[in-house]
C-alpha positions in Angstrom: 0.0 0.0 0.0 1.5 3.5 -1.2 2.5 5.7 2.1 -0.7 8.4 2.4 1.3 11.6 3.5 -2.2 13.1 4.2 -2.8 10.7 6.6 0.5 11.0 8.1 0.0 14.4 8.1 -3.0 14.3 10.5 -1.6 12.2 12.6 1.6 14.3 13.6 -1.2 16.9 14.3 -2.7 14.6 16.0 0.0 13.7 18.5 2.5 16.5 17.8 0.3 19.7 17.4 -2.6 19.2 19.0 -1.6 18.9 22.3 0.1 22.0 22.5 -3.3 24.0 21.8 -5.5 21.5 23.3 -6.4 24.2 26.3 -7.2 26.6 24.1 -9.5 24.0 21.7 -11.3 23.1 24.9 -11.7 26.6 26.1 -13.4 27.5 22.5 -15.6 24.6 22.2 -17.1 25.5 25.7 -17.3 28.8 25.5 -17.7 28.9 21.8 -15.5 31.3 19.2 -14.9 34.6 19.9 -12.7 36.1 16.9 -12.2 39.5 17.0 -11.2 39.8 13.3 -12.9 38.8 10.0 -9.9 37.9 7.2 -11.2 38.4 3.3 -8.5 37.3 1.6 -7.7 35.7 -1.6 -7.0 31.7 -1.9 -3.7 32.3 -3.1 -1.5 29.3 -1.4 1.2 32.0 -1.0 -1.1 33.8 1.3 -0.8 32.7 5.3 -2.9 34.9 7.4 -2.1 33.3 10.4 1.8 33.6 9.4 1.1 37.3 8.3 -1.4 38.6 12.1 0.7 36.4 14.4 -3.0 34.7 15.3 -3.6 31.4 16.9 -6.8 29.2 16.8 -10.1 31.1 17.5 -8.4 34.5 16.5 -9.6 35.1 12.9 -13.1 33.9 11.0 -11.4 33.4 7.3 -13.3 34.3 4.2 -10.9 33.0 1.3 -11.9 33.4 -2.6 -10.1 34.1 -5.8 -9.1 37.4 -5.6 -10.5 38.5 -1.9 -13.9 39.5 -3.2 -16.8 41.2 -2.0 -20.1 41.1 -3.5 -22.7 43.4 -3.5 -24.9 43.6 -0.3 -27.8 43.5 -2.8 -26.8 40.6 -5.0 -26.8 42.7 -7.8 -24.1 44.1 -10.7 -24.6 45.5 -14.0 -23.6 43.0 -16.1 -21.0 43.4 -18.9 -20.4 40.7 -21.5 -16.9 41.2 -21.2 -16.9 39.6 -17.8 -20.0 36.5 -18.1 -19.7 36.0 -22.2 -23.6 37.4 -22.7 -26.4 39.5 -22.6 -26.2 43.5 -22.8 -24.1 45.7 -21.3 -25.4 47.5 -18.4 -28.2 44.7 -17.8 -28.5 44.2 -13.8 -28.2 40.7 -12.9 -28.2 38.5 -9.6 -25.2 37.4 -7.8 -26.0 36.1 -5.2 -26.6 33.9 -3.2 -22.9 34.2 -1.8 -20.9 32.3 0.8 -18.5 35.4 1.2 -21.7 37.9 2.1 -23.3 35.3 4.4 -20.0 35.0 6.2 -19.9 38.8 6.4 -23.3 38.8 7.7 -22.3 35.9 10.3 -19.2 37.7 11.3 -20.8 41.4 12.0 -24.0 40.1 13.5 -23.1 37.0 15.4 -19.5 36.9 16.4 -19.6 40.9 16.5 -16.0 41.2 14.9 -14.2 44.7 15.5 -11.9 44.7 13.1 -12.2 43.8 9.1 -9.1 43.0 6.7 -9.5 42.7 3.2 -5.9 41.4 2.0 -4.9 41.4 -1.5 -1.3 40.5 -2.7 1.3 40.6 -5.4 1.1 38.4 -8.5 -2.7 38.0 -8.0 -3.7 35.4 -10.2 -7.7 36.5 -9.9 -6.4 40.1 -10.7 -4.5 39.1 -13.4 -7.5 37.1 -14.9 -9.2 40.4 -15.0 -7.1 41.0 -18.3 -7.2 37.8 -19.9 -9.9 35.6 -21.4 -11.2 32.8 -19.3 -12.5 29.0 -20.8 -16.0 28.4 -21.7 -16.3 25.5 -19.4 -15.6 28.1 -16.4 -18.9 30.0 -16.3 -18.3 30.3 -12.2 -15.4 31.8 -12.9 -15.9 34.2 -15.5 -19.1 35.6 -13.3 -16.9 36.0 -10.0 -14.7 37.7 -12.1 -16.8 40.6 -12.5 -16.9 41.4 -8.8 -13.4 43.1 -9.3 -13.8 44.2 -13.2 -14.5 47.8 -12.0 -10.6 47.7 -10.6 -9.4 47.1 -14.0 -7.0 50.1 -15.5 -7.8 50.3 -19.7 -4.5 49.5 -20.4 -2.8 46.6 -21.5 -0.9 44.2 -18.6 2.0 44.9 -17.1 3.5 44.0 -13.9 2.4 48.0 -12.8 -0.8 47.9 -14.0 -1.4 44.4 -12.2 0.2 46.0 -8.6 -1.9 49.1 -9.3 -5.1 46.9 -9.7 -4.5 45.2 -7.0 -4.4 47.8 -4.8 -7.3 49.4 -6.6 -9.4 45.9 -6.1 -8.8 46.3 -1.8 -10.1 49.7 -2.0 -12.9 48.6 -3.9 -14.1 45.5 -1.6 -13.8 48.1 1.6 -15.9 50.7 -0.2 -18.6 47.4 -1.0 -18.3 46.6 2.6 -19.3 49.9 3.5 -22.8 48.8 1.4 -23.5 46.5 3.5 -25.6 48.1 6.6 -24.9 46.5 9.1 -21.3 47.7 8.2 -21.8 51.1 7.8 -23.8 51.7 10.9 -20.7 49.6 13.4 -18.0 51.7 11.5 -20.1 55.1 12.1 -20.4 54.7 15.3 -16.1 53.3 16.0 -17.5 49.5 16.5 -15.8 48.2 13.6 -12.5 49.2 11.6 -12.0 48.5 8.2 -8.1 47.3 7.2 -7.3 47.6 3.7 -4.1 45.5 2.9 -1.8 44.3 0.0 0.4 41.5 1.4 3.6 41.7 -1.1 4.7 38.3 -1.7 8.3 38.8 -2.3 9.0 41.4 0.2 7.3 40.0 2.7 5.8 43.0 4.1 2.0 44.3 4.0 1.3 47.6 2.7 -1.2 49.3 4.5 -4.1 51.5 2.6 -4.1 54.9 4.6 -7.6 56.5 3.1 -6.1 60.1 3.9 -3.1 59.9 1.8 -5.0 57.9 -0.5 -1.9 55.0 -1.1 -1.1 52.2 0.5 2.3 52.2 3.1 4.7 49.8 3.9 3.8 48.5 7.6 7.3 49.3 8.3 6.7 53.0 7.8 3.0 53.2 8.9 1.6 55.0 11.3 -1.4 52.3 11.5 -2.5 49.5 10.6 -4.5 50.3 7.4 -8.3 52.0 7.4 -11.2 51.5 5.6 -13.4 54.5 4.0 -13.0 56.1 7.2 -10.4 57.5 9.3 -10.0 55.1 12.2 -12.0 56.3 15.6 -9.8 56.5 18.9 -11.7 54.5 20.9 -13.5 51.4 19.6 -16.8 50.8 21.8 -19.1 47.9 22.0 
């Protein structure tokens, strides 16, 4: 029988792993989870946010799609043929149901998160796909696509125009967050802060989005740790 790394995998966690966070497994299965983070980011393998926050289990609810995504709170987008393969240009169409918008929902609502990251990163393949034509036999694809078609630059690909747009895309997702009411009204008031972030691969280093400069900062040389359409509040209050 061929060896099944998988299962040898599980098993080291198993004997090796588990125990050394099997306090804190116990503590969150009685008392339930209490993250005080939702993570949007995109399913990139390169992308660790648990390497990248320094969390540990029960720290951050993860939302991972191609790209780091937000729908519309509505389910709706004006569709363009350039991004689903049919029908007219500026023709509303459904979205939803999403997994993503649910989880936001879950996140604000239930576990009453105070903080929201939406990290993007270098060499985005979902950005990048933004510029290229996608197979007829990925319809899925091609639709969830056009959640970040509005980051797009009209010029042709280049490794600038793909940092640029990814950028643009986090900037995007936090001003669609802001759609969402439930949202809005917690980041009004200081109950929620919004973290725009591009995670840059080969650096290793997170640039921050600071919305009153309007450009994203090396974490090394920020003053904070990214905010959303609003300056962050000074106190953050149940």
């Amino acid at each position: 029988m061929p060896d099944d790394e998988f299962l040898n995998r599980l098993r080291r966690f198993n004997t090796d792993s588990f125990p050394q966070y099997q306090a804190r497994f116990k503590d969150l299965v009685e008392q339930g989870q209490r993250p005080s983070t939702l993570f949007i980011g995109c399913s990139d393998s390169r992308l660790v946010p648990y390497l990248l926050t320094g969390s540990g289990p029960g720290d951050l609810f993860l939302v991972r799609n191609v790209g780091a995504f937000v729908p519309p709170y509505d389910g709706m987008l004006n569709k363009r043929p350039e991004a689903v393969g049919q029908g007219h240009a500026g023709e509303p169409h459904w979205v939803g149901l999403h997994g993503t918008a649910a989880a936001i929902e879950y996140a604000v609502l239930t576990l009453k998160v105070k903080h929201i990251i939406v990290c993007g990163h270098s060499h985005c393949g979902g950005i990048r796909a933004l510029y290229e034509e996608q197979a007829e036999d990925a319809p899925n694809l091609r639709a969830w696509l056009a959640l970040g078609r509005e980051a797009a630059l009209p010029v042709r690909l280049s490794s600038e125009a793909l940092r640029r747009t990814e950028e643009r895309s986090v900037v995007l997702q936090l001003e669609r967050l802001m759609d969402y009411p439930m949202v809005r009204a917690r980041v009004e008031r200081g109950a929620i802060s919004l973290h725009g972030w591009h995670y840059v691969i080969e650096a290793g280093e997170v640039h921050v989005f600071d919305v009153r400069s309007g450009s994203f900062v090396p974490a090394s040389k920020a003053e904070h740790s990214g905010t959303g359409p609003y300056a962050p509040t000074t106190e953050i209050v149940d």
